[in-house]
C-alpha positions in Angstrom: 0.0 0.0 0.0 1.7 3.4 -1.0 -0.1 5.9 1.0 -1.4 5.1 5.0 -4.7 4.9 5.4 -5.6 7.8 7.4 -4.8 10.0 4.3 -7.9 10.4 1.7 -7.0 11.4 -1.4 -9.4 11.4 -4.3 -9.0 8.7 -6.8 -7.9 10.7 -9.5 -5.2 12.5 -7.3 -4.0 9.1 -5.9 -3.6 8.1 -9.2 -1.4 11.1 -10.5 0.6 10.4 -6.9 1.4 6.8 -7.4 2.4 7.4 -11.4 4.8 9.8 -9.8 6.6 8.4 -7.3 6.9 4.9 -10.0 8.5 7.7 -12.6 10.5 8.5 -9.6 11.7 5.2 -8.2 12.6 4.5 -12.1 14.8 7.0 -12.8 16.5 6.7 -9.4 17.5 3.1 -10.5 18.6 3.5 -13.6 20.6 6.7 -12.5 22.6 3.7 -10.4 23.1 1.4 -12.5 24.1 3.6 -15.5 27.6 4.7 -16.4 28.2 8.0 -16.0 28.0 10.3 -18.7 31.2 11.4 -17.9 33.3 8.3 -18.1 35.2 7.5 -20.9 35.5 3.8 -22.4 37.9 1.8 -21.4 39.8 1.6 -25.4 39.6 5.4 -24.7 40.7 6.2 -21.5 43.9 3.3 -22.3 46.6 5.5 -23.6 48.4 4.3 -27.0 51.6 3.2 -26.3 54.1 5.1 -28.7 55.8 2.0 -31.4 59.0 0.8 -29.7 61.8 1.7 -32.4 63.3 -0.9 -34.5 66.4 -3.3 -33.0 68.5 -2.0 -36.3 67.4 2.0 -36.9 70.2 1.6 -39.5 70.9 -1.6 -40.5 67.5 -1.8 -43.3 70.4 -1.5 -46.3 72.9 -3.2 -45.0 70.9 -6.1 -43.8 69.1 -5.7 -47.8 72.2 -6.4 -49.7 73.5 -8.6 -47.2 77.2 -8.1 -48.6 77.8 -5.9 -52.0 75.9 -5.1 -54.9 75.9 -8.4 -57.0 77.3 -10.6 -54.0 75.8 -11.9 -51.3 77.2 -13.4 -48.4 77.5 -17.3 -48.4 78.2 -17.3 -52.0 81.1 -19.3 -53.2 84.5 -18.4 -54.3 83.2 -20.1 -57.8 80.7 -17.0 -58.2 83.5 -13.9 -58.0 85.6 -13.8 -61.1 89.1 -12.3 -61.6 89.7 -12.9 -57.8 93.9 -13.0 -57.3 94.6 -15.3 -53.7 96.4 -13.3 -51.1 98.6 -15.6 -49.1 97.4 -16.1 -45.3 99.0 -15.0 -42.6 100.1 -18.2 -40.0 97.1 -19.0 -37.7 94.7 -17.5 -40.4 91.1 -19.1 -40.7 89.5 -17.1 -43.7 90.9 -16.7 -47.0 91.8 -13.2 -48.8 91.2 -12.9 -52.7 92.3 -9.6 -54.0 89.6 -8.3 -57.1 91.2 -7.6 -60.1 87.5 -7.4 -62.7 86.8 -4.2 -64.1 83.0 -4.5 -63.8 80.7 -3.1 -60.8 81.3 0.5 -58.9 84.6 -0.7 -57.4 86.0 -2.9 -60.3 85.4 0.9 -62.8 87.3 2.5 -59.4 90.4 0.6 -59.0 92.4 3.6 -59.1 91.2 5.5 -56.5 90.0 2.3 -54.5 93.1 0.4 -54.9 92.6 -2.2 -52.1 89.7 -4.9 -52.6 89.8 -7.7 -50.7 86.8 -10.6 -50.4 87.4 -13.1 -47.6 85.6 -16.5 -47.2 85.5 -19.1 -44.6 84.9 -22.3 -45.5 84.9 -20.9 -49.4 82.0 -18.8 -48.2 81.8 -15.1 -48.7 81.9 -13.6 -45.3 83.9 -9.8 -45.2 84.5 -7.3 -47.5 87.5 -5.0 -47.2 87.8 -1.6 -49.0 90.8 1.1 -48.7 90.6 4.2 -51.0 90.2 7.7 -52.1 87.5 8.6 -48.6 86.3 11.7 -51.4 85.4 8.9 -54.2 84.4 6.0 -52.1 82.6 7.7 -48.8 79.5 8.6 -51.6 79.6 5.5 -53.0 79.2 3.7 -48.8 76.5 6.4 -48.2 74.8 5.3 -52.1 74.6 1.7 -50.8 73.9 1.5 -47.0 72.2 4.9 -46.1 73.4 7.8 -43.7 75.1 5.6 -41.0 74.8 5.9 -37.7 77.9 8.5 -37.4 80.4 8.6 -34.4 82.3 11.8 -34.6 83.3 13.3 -37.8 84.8 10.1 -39.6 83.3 7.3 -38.5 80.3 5.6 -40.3 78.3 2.7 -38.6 75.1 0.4 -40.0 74.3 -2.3 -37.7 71.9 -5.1 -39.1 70.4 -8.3 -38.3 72.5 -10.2 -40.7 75.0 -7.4 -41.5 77.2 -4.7 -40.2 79.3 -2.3 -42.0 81.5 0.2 -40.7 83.4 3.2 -42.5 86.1 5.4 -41.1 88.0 8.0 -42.9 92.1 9.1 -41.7 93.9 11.7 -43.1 97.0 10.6 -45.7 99.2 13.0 -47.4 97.4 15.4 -48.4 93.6 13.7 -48.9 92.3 11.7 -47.0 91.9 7.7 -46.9 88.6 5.7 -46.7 88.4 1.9 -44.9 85.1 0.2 -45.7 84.5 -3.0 -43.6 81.2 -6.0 -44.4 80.6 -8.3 -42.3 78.4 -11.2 -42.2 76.9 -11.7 -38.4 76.4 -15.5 -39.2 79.6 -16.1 -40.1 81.5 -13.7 -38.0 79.7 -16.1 -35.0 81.0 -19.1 -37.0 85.0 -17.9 -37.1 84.4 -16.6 -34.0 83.4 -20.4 -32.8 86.1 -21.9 -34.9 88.8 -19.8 -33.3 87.4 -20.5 -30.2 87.8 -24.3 -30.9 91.2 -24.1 -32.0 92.4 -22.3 -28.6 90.6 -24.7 -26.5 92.8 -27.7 -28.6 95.9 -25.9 -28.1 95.4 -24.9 -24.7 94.6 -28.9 -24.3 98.1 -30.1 -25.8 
């Protein structure tokens, strides 16, 4: 019974009563058990997290060509043509070929990049080694692996997944002289082991 007894309200007036305080009782309910207008959702109020930058900011290139243009590492001594042997020094677990083609950048730029050595470990391309002209061949490293990663004024780095490179500049006469190094990661890790191996057997004699 909504309303006591002693209180005799028409019927008409009993019925506008009783339709208001249900209206009432209504909205009071759903005022407490609906969010507020005010609150956001939870996908909203959840701050994006910025993109964590990439493992190798400058290694995209390097790790693209993984070795030179028209070599890759892994690739036999049987692929690279006009290759001269370099003799090894004592202890030495890669072997040095010295390029002598005329084809490519640095086979049309033997003059002013007059060392060019491949190395391969178990006959597999692993290193390049470049020593020139730093005014003719530092264009030529930015061409192929990008801006670097630069420490000071002459020193060049690109840091891959697969591949690193480094480029360094000193001054000679009256110029100054370029030294590109390529690596392959893999097979760094691999002479790395095999040297490892070969202490550990001598150290065991």
């Amino acid at each position: 019974m909504l309303f006591p007894s002693r209180f005799r309200f028409p019927p008409a007036v009993r019925l506008l009563l009783t339709s208001g305080l249900l209206l009432a009782s209504g909205l009071l309910l759903a005022s407490c058990s609906s969010p507020s207008s005010t609150t956001l959702p939870a996908d909203s109020a959840t701050e994006t997290a910025p993109p964590s930058p990439p493992a190798f900011p400058f290694g995209g290139k390097v790790d693209s060509l993984n070795g030179l243009a028209g070599h890759t590492f892994g690739e036999p001594v049987s692929a690279f043509p006009k290759m001269r042997p370099i003799p090894p020094q004592p202890g030495e677990l890669t072997q040095a070929y010295a390029y002598e083609g005329t084809t490519g950048w640095f086979g049309k730029h033997q003059a002013q990049v007059r060392t060019q050595l491949y190395y391969f470990l178990d006959g597999k391309f692993c290193r390049f080694l470049a020593l020139g002209d730093a005014a003719v061949l530092r264009p030529q490293v930015t061409y192929l692996f990008g801006r670097g990663q630069a420490e000071g004024q002459y020193r060049l780095f690109w840091e891959g997944s697969r591949a690193r490179a480094a480029y360094t500049e000193k001054a000679q006469g009256f110029g100054f002289e370029g030294r590109l190094d390529v690596l392959s990661k893999p097979l760094e890790a691999a002479l790395a082991a095999q040297q490892q191996a070969r202490l550990q057997a001598e150290n065991a004699q």
